[in-house]
C-alpha positions as CSV (number, residue, x, y, z in Angstrom):
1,X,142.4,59.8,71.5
2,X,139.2,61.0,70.9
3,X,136.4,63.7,69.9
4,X,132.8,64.6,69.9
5,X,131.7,65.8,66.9
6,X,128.9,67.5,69.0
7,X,131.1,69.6,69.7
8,X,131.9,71.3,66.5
9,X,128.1,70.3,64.9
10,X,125.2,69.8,67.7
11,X,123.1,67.8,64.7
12,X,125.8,65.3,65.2
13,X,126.8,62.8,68.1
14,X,129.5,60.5,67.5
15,X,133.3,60.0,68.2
16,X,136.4,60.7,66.0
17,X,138.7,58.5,67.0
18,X,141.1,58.5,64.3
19,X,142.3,60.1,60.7
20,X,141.9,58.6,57.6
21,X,142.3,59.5,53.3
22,X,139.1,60.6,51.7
23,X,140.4,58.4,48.6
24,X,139.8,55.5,51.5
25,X,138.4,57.1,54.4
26,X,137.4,54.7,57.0
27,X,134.4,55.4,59.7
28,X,134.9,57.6,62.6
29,X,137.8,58.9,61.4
30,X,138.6,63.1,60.3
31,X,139.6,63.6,56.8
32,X,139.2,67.1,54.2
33,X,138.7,67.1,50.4
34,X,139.7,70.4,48.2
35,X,137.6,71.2,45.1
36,X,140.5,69.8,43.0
37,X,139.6,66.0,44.1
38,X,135.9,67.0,45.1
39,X,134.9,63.8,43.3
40,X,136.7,61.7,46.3
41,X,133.9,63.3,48.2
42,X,131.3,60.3,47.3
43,X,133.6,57.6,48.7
44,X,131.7,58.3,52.2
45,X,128.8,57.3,50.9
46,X,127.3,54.8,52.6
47,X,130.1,55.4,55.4
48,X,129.1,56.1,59.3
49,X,131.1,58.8,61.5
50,X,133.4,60.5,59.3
51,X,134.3,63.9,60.0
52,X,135.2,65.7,56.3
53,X,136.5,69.3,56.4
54,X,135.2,70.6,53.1
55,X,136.0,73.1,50.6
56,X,133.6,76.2,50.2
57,X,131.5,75.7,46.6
58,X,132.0,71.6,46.6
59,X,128.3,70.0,46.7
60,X,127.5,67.6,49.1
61,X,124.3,65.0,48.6
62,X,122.1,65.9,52.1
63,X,122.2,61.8,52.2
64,X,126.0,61.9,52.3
65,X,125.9,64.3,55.3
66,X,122.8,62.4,57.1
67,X,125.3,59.9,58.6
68,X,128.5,61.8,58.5
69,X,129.8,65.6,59.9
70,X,130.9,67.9,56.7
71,X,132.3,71.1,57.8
72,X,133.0,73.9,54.9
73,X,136.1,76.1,54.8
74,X,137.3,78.2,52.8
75,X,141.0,76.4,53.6
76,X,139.6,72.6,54.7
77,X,143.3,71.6,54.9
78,X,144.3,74.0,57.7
79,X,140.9,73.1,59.2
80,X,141.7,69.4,59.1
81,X,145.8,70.1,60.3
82,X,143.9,72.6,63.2
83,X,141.5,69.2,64.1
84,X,144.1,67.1,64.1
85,X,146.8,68.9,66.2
86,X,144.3,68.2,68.8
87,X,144.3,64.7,68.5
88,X,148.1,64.2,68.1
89,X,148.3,66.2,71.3
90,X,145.5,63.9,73.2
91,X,148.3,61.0,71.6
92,X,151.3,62.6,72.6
93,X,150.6,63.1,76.5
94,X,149.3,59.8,76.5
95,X,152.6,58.0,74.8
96,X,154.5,60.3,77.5
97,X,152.9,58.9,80.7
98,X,153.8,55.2,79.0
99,X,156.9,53.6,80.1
100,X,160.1,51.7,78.5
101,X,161.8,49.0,79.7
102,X,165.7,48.2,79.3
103,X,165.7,44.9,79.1
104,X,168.4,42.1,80.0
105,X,169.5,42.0,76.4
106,X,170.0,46.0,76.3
107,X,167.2,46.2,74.3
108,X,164.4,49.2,75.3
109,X,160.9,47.7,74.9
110,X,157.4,49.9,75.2
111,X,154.5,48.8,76.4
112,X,152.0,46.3,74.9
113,X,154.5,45.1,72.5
114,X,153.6,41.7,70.5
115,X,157.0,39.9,69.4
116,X,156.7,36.6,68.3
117,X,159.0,33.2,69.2
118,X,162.2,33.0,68.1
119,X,163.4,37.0,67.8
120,X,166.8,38.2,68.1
121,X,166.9,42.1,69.1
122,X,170.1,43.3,69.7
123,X,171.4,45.8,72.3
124,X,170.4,49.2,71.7
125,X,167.3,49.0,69.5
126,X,164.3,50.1,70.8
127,X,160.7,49.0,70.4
128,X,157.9,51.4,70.5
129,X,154.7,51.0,72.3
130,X,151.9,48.6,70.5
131,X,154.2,47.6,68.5
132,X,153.4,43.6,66.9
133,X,156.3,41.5,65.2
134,X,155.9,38.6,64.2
135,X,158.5,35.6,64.8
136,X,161.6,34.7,63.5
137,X,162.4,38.4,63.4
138,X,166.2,39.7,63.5
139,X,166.4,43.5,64.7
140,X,169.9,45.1,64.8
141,X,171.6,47.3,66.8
142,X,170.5,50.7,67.2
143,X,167.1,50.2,65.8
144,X,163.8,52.3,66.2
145,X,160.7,50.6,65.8
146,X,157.7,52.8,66.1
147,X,153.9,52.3,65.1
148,X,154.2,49.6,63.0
149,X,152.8,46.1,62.8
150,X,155.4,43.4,61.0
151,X,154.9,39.9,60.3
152,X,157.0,37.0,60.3
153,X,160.5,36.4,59.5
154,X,161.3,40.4,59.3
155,X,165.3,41.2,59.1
156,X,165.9,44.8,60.7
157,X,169.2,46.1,60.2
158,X,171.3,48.4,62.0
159,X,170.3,51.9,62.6
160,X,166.8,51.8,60.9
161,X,163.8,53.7,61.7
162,X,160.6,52.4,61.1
163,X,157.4,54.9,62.3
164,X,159.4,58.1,61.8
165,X,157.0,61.5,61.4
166,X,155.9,62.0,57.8
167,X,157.2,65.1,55.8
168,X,153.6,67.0,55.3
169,X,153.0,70.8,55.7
170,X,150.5,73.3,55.0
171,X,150.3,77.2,55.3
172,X,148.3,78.9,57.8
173,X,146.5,82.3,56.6
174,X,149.6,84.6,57.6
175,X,152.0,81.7,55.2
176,X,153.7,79.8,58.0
177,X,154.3,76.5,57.5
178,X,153.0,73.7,59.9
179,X,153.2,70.3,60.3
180,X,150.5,67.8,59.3
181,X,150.4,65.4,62.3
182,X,151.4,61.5,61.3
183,X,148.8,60.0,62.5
184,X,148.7,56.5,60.3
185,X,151.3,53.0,61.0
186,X,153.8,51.4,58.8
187,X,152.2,47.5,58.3
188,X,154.9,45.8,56.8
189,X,154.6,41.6,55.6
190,X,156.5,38.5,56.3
191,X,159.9,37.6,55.1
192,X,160.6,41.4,54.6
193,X,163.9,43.3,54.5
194,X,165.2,46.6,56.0
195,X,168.6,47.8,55.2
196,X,170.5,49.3,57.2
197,X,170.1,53.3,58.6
198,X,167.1,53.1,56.2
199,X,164.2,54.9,56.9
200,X,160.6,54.1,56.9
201,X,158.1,56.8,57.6
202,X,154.2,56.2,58.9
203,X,150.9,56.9,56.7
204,X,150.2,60.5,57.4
205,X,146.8,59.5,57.1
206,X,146.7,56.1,56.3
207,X,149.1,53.2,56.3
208,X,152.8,52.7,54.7
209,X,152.6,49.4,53.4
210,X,155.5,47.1,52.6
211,X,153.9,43.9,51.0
212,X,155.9,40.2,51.8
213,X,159.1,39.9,49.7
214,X,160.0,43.5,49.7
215,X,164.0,43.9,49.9
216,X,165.4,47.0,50.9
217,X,169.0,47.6,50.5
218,X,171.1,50.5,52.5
219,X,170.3,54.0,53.0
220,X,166.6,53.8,51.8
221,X,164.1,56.9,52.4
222,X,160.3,55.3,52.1
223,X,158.1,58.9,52.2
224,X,154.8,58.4,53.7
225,X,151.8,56.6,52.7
226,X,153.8,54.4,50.1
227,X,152.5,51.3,49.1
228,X,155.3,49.0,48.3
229,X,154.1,45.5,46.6
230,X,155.4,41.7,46.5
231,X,159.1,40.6,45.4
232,X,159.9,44.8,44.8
233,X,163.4,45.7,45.3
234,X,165.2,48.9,45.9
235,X,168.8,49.5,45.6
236,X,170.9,51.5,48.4
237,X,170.5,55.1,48.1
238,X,167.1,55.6,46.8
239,X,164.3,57.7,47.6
240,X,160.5,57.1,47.3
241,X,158.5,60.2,47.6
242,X,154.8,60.2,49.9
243,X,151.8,58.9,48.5
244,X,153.9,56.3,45.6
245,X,152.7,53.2,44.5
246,X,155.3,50.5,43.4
247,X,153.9,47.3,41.7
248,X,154.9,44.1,42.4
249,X,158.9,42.4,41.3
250,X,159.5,46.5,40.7
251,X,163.3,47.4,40.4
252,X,164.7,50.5,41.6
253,X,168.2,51.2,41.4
254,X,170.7,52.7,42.8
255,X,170.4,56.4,44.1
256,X,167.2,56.9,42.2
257,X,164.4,59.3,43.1
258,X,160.5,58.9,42.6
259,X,158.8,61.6,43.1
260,X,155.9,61.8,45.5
261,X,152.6,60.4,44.2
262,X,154.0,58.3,41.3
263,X,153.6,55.2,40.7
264,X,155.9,52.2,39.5
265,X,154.0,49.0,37.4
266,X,154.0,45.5,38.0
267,X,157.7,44.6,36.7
268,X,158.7,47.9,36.3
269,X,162.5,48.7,36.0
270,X,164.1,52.3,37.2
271,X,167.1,52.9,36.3
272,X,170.6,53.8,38.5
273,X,170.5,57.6,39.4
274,X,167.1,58.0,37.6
275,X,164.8,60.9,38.5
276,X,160.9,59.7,38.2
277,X,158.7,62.2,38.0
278,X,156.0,60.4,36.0
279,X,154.4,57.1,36.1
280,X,156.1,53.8,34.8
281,X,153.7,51.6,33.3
282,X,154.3,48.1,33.9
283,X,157.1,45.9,32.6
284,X,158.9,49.6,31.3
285,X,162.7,50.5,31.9
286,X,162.9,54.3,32.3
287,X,166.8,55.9,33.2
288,X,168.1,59.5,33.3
289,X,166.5,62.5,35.0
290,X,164.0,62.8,34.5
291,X,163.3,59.3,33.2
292,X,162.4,58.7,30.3
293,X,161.5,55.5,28.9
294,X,164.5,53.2,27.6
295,X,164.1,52.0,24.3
296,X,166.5,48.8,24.0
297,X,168.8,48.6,20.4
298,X,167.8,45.7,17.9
């Protein structure tokens, strides 16, 4: 899963071989900017082989562009979803050429699969390819494991997904909607817990990231690119929108609903049924919809 960028730029000569966020873009790896965050555009500095699709009128230091590809569009998000397709189609008839095991147990298992000693899958689940987990781990019946890299002493419940497709569209010129290829992991701690039928989806173009500690009770919808901290817990029911940050010992309870790119303090508290649309400084209760903050009698 790779590209030139000769290709596209014949100043240029090196290989994409991945995605990446401009807020943290990696080398080697495609990413786009909009004039609204053109200030993210400066994190490449000092960065080798990034591919950025551009807005038209954001300036770009010629040192900036010595070392990496910028391309200018008028719409650098469809540019970047257009790039990307590719790639995601380079990965797909790859994955489909890979095989899957049924194994003894009546577990499925991909290839190149790292589990560590001690694991308990049961029947049904199925591993993905690459997949690492670390030992001690418990997976339960029915289970999808895709993408991801888990450390030790993970409990899996019934019916989860882990790895699903993020939820991330644009519009092409005519107003159609596509799909933004998921093209990041989950990476998920030690002694972390996954309720069951939750549902964990992979960076779209990073990493989902579920720090050690993290509980998470039943029916549980983790958007994209969420980055979930130590000792949090969330309730059955709840919802955590792409992009969220959720600080460490956090509470969320039941049935509540963070919007996407919110985030939750160290020792925050959201209430049952709360609707966040706003961010919770740490150590403050918010409840109701939308939340506001909860001021406690005397």
């Amino acid at each position: 899963m790779e590209y030139n960028v000769h290709e596209m730029d014949s100043r240029y000569d090196f290989m994409v071989q991945g995605v990446s966020y401009i807020g943290s873009p990696k080398p080697y790896t495609a990413m786009y900017v909009t004039k609204k965050v053109a200030h993210l555009l400066e994190n490449v500095r000092g960065l080798t082989g990034c591919l950025v699709f551009a807005e038209e009128g954001i300036e770009a230091a010629p040192e900036l562009q010595n070392e990496n590809c910028i391309m200018f569009s008028e719409n650098p998000q469809l540019a970047y979803v257009s790039f990307v397709s590719s790639l995601a189609k380079q990965k797909e008839a790859l994955e489909r050429k890979r095989a899957y095991t049924l194994t003894e147990e009546g577990y499925y298992l991909g290839e190149n699969v790292q589990i560590g000693e001690n694991a308990h899958i049961e029947p049904m689940a199925l591993i993905g390819h690459d997949v690492v987990i670390g030992k001690n781990a418990f997976i339960g019946a029915g289970a999808v494991i895709k993408n991801a890299v888990i450390g030790d002493d993970f409990v899996c419940n019934a019916h989860a997904v882990i790895g699903s497709p993020g939820f991330t569209m644009c519009e092409d010129e005519a107003g159609n909607k596509l799909r933004i290829p998921s093209m990041g992991r989950v990476v998920i701690g030690n002694f972390v817990e996954v309720g069951v039928g939750d549902n964990i989806s992979v960076g779209s173009s990073g990493d989902t990231i579920l720090e050690d500690y993290v509980k998470l009770d039943v029916l549980i919808h983790i958007g994209h690119d969420v980055h979930i901290q130590k000792n949090a817990e969330l309730t059955a029911g709840a919802i955590v929108g792409g992009f969220d940050q959720i600080g460490e010992r956090a509470y969320c309870g039941l049935n509540a609903v963070i919007r996407n790119r919110v985030s939750v303090g160290d020792d925050g508290f959201i209430g049952m049924g709360a609707v966040v649309t706003k961010s919770v400084e740490p150590g403050m209760t918010v409840v109701g919809n939308p939340a506001r903050k909860f001021e406690r009698s005397k």
